[in-house]
C-alpha positions as CSV (number, residue, x, y, z in Angstrom):
1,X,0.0,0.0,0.0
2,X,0.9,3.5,-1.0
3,X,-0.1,7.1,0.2
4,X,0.0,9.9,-2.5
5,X,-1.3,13.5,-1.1
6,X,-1.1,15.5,-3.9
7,X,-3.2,18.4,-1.5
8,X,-3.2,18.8,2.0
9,X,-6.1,20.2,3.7
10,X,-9.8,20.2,4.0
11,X,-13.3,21.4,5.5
12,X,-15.7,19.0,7.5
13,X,-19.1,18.6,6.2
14,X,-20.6,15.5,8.0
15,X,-21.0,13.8,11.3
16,X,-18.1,11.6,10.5
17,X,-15.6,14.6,10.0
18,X,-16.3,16.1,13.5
19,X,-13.1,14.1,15.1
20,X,-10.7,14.3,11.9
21,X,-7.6,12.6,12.4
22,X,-5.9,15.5,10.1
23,X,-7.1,18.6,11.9
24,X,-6.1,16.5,15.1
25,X,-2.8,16.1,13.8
26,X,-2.5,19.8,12.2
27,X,-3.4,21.4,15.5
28,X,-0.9,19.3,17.2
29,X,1.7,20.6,15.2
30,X,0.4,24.8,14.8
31,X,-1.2,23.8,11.3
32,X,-4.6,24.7,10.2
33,X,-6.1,22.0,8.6
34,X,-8.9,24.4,6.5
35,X,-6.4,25.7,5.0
36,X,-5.6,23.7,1.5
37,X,-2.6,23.6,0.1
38,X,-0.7,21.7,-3.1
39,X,1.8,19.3,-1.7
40,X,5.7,18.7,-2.9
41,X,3.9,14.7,-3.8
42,X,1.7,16.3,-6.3
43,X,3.7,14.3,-8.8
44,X,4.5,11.3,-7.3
45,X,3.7,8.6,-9.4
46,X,6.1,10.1,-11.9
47,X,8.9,10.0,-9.9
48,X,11.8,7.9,-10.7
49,X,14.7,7.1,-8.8
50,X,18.3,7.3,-9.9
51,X,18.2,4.2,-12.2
52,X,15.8,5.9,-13.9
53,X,12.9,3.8,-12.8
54,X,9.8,4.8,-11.2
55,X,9.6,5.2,-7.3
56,X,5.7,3.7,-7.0
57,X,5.9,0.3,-8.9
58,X,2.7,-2.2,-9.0
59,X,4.3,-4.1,-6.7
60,X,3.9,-1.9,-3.3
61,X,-0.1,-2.4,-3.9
62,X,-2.6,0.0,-4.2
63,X,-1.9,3.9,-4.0
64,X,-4.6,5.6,-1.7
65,X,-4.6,9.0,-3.0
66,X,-5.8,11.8,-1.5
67,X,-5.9,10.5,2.2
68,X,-5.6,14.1,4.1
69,X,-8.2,16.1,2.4
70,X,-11.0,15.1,-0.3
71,X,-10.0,14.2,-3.8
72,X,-13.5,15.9,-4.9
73,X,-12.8,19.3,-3.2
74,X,-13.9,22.4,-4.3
75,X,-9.9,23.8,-3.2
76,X,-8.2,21.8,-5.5
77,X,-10.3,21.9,-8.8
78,X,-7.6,23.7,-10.5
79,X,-5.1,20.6,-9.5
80,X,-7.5,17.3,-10.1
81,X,-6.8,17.8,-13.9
82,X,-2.9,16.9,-13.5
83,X,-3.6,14.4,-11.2
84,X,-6.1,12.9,-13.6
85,X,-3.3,12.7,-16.1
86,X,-1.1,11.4,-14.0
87,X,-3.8,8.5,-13.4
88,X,-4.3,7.7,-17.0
89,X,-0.6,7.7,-17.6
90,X,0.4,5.0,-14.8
91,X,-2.1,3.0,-16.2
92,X,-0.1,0.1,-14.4
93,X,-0.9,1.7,-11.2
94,X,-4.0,0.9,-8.8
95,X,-5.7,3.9,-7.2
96,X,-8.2,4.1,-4.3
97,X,-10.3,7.4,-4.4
98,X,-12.3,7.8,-0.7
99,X,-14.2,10.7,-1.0
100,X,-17.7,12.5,1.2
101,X,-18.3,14.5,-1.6
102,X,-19.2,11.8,-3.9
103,X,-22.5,14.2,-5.2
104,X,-19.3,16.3,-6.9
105,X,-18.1,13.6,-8.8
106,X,-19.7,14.1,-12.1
107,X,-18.3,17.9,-12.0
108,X,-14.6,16.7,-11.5
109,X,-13.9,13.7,-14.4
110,X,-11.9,13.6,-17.2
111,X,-12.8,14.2,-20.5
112,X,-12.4,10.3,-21.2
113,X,-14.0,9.0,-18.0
114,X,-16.6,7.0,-20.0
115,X,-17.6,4.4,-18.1
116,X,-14.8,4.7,-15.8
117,X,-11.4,3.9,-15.9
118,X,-10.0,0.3,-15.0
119,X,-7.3,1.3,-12.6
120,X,-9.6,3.5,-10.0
121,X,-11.5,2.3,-7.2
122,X,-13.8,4.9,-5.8
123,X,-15.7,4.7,-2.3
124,X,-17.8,6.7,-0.8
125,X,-18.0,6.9,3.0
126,X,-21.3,6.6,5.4
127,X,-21.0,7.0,8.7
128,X,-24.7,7.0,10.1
129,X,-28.3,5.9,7.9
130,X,-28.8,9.5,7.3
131,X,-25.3,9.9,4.8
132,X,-25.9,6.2,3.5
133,X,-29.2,7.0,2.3
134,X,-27.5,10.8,0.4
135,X,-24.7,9.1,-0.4
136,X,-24.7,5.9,-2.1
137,X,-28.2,6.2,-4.7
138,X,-25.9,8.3,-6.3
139,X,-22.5,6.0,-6.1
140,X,-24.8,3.7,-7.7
141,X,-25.8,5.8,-10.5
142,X,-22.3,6.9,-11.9
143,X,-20.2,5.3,-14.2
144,X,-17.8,3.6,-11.5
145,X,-16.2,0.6,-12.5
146,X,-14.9,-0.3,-8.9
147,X,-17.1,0.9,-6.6
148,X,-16.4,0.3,-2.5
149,X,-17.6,1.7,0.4
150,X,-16.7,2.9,3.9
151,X,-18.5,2.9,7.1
152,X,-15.5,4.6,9.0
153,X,-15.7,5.6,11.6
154,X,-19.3,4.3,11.9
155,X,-21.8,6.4,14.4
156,X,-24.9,4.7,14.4
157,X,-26.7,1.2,13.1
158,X,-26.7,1.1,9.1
159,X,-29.1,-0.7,7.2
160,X,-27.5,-0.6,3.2
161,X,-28.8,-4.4,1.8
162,X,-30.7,-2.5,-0.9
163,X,-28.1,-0.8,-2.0
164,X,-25.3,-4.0,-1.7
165,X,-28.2,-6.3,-3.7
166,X,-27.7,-4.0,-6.5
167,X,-24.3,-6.0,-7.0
168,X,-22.2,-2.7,-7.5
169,X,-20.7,-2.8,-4.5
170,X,-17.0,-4.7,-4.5
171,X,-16.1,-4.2,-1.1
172,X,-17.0,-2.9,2.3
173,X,-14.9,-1.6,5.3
174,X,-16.0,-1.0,9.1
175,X,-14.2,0.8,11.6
176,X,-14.6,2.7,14.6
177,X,-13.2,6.3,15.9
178,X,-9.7,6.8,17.1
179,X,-8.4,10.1,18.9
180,X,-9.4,11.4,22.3
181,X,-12.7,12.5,21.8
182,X,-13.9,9.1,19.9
183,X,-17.4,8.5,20.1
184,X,-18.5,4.7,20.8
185,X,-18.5,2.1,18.3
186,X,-21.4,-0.9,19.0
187,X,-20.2,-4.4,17.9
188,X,-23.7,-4.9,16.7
189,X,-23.5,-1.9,14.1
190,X,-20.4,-4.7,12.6
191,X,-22.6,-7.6,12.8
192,X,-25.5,-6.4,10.8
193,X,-23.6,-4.3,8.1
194,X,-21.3,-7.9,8.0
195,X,-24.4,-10.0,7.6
196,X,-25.8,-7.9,4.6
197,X,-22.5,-7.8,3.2
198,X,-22.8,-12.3,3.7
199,X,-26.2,-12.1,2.5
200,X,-24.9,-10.3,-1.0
201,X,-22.2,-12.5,-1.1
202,X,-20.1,-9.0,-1.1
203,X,-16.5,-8.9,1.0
204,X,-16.5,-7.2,3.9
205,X,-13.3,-6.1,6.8
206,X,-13.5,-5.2,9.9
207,X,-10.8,-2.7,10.2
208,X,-10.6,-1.3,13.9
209,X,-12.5,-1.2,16.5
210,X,-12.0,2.3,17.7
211,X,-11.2,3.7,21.4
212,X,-14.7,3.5,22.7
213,X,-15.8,-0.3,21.5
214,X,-19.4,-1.7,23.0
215,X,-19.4,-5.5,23.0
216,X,-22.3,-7.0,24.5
217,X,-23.0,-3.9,26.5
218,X,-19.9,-3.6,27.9
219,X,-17.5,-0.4,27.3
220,X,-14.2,-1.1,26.0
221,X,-11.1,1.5,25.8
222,X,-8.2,0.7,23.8
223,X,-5.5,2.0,22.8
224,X,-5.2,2.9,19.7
225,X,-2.0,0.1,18.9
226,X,-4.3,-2.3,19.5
227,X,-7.3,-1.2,17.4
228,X,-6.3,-2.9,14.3
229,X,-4.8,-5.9,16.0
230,X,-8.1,-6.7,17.9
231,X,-10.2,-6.3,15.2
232,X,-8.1,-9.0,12.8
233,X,-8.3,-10.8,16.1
234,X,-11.7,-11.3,15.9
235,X,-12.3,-12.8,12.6
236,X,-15.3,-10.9,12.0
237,X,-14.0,-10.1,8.1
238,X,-15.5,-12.1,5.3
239,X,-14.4,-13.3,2.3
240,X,-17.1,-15.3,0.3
241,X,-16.8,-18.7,-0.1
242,X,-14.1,-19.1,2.2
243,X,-15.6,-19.9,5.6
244,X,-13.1,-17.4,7.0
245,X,-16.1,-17.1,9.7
246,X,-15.0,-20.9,11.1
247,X,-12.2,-19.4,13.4
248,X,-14.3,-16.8,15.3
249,X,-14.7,-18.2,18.8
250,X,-17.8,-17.9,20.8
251,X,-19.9,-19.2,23.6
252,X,-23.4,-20.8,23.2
253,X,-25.9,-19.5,25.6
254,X,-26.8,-20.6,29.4
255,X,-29.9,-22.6,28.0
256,X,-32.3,-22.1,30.8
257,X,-31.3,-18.3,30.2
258,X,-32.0,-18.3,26.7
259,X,-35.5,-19.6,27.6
260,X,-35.8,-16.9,29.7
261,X,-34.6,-14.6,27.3
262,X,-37.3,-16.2,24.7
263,X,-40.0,-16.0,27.0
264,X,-39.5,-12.4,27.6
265,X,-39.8,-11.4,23.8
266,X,-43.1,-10.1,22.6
267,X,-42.0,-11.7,19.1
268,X,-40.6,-15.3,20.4
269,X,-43.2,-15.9,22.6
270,X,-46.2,-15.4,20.6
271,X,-45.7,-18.6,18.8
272,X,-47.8,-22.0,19.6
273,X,-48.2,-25.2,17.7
274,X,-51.4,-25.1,16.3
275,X,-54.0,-28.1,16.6
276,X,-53.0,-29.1,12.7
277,X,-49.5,-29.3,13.9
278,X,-50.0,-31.2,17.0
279,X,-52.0,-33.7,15.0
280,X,-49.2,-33.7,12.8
281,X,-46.8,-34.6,16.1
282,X,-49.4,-37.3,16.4
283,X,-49.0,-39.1,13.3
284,X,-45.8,-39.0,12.7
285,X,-44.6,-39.3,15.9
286,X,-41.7,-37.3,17.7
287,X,-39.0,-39.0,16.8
288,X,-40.0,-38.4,12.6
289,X,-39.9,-35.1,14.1
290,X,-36.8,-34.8,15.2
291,X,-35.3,-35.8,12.1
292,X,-36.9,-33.6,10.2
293,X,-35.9,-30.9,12.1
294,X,-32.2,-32.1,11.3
295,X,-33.0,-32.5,7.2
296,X,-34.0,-28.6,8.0
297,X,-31.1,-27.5,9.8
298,X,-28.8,-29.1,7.4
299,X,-30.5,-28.5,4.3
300,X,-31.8,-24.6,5.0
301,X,-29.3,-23.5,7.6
302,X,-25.8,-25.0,7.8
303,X,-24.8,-23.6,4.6
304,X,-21.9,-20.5,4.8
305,X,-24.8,-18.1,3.1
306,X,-28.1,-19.8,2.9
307,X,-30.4,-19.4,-0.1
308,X,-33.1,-17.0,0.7
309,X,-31.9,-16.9,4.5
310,X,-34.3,-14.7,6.5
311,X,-37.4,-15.7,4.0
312,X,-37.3,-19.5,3.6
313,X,-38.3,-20.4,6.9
314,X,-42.6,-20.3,6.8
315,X,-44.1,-19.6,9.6
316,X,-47.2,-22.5,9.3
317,X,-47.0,-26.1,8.1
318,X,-45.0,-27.8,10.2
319,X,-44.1,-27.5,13.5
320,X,-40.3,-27.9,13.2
321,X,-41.0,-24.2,11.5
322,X,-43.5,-22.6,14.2
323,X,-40.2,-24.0,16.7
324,X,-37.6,-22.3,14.4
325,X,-39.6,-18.9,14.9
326,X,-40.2,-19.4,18.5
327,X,-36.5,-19.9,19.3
328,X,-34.9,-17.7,17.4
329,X,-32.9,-21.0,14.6
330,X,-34.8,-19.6,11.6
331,X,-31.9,-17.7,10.1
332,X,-28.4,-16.9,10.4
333,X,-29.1,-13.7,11.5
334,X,-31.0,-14.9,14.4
335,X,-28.6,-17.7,15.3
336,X,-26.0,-15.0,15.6
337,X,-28.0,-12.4,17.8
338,X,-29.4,-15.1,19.9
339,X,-27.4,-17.9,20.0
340,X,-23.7,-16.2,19.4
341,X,-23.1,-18.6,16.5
342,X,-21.6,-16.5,14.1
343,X,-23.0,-15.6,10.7
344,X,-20.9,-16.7,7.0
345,X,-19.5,-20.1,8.6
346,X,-20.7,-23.6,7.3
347,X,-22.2,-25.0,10.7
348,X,-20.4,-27.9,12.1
349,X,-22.2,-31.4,13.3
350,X,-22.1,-29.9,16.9
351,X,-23.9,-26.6,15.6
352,X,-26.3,-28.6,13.7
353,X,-27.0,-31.3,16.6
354,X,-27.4,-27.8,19.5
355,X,-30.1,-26.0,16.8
356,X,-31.8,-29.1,16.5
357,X,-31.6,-30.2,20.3
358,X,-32.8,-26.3,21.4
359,X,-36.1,-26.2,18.4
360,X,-37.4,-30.2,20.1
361,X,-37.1,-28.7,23.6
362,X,-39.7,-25.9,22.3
363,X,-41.8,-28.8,20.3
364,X,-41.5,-30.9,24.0
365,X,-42.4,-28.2,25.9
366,X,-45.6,-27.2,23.7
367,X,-46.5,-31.1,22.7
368,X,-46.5,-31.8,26.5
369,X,-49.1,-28.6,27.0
370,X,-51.6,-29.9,24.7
């Protein structure tokens, strides 16, 4: 990886800029970071060293360019036309374009954008629902060949599945806030945006956690060394097809807690087998039961990203699927939230046998009521 700054400088216009890591490090130094100013890197990828060869080659990775100020700023409209031709010249080059002005980006491309160029990756950033729902209908209407986005450092929960179902979308990055003044970064924002991401089979990484990390309703402060570090630790990025989600670690709930926990929901607990599905019980007897409930698990479930998962589990017709609902095993989504067992892994035997095991001690539980 590879920073080029061609401009230095920039002015906040969102909820995510209010702690910027360059004012921050401006003010620590006398700077003012409003100020914009052309940078002796304007011309970097041109550079070449003393054999005559250039400094930034392919193989140092991708070149983030613009990373203390906003490639897409009003400041530096005079400059983006060099740096454009730069682009189109090191055609061998990779660049990654992170911008909050994406709504600007149709007044600052080349003459020859087209479609877009091969070698640019643009994302746009969205740091709460509000800025998701400005930013990205318009990402997703320009001519973007590589299109990413960034949820760093994310304030709030984020519901984008409509816009990652489009199948635009190549990548998406999490993160939490850094400095003194972070605000607070919930695990659970990470969970969801990570199971839409599984859902549209899209990649997603978890790149820090931030100073002020929630797990589980517990505050966390760590140092910002450690940011990165625990948040590869955790295993909580995806990669389809991979199963990268087998090496996350996690405890399966106190059972007569989750009960409790079940009985207490207004959702969960509304759910009772029926007469037709006790006479079903009846004739088929439990034990048929019970192994349809493991066809179910294993043929609807265990996969890494289930077909249809959240909508293929009906809530009438058989009371394995009335038991599903009622404790929480009828998705991935809901095995994560209630049962810890995370989402995008193929489920083990264990996993399988305990979802099973937990959806016949509901069907006990009600058959033995009736």
């Amino acid at each position: 990886m590879t920073i080029w700054n061609p401009w230095h400088g920039c002015h906040k216009i969102s909820p995510g800029c209010a702690n910027c890591y360059v004012y921050r490090r401006d003010e620590s130094i006398g700077k003012d970071a409003s100020v914009v100013t052309k940078t002796g890197d304007y011309e970097l990828p041109l550079k070449k060293n003393r054999h005559k060869e250039y400094k930034l080659t392919s193989d140092e990775g991708t070149v983030y360019t613009c990373m203390t100020s906003d490639f897409f700023l009003e400041d530096a409209d005079e400059w983006r036309k060099g740096c454009w031709d730069i682009i189109r010249f090191r055609q061998d080059l990779s660049f990654h374009i992170i911008t909050k002005r994406i709504d600007r980006f149709e007044k600052c491309i080349p003459y020859d954008w087209e479609e877009g160029w091969d070698n640019v990756t643009i994302s746009s950033t969205c740091e709460n629902q509000d800025r998701t729902d400005y930013r990205l209908p318009i990402l997703m209407n320009l001519p973007i060949k590589h299109k990413q986005v960034i949820c760093e450092p994310i304030l709030g929960e984020i519901n984008m599945e409509k816009y990652l179902a489009s199948g635009q979308i190549e990548h998406v990055t999490c993160g939490g806030e850094s400095g003194p003044n972070a605000r607070r970064c919930d695990f659970r924002w990470i969970q969801e945006i990570r199971r839409e991401c599984i859902r549209c089979e899209i990649p997603f990484t978890f790149k820090q956690t931030g100073s002020v990390f929630q797990k589980d309703g517990k505050i966390y402060h760590i140092e910002r060394k450690d940011q990165i570090f625990q948040a590869q630790k955790s295993g909580y990025s995806y990669m389809p097809g991979m199963n990268t989600a087998a090496s996350i670690t996690y405890r399966l709930p106190d059972r007569e807690e989750l009960f409790d926990r079940l009985s207490r929901s207004s959702f969960r607990s509304h759910f009772h087998l029926s007469d037709k599905e006790i006479d079903i019980i009846k004739q088929k007897g439990i034990d048929i039961i019970r192994s349809h409930a493991k066809v179910f698990v294993e043929k609807r479930l265990s996969a890494e990203n289930p077909d249809n998962d959240g909508k293929q589990t009906p809530m009438k017709g058989h009371p394995v699927f009335i038991a599903q609902h009622a404790v929480a095993c009828c998705c991935r989504s809901c095995l994560e939230k209630w049962h810890h067992i995370p989402a995008g892994k193929t489920l083990t035997a264990e996993e399988q046998s305990y979802i099973v095991d937990i959806i016949m001690d509901w069907i006990y539980k009600e058959y033995g009521r009736e």
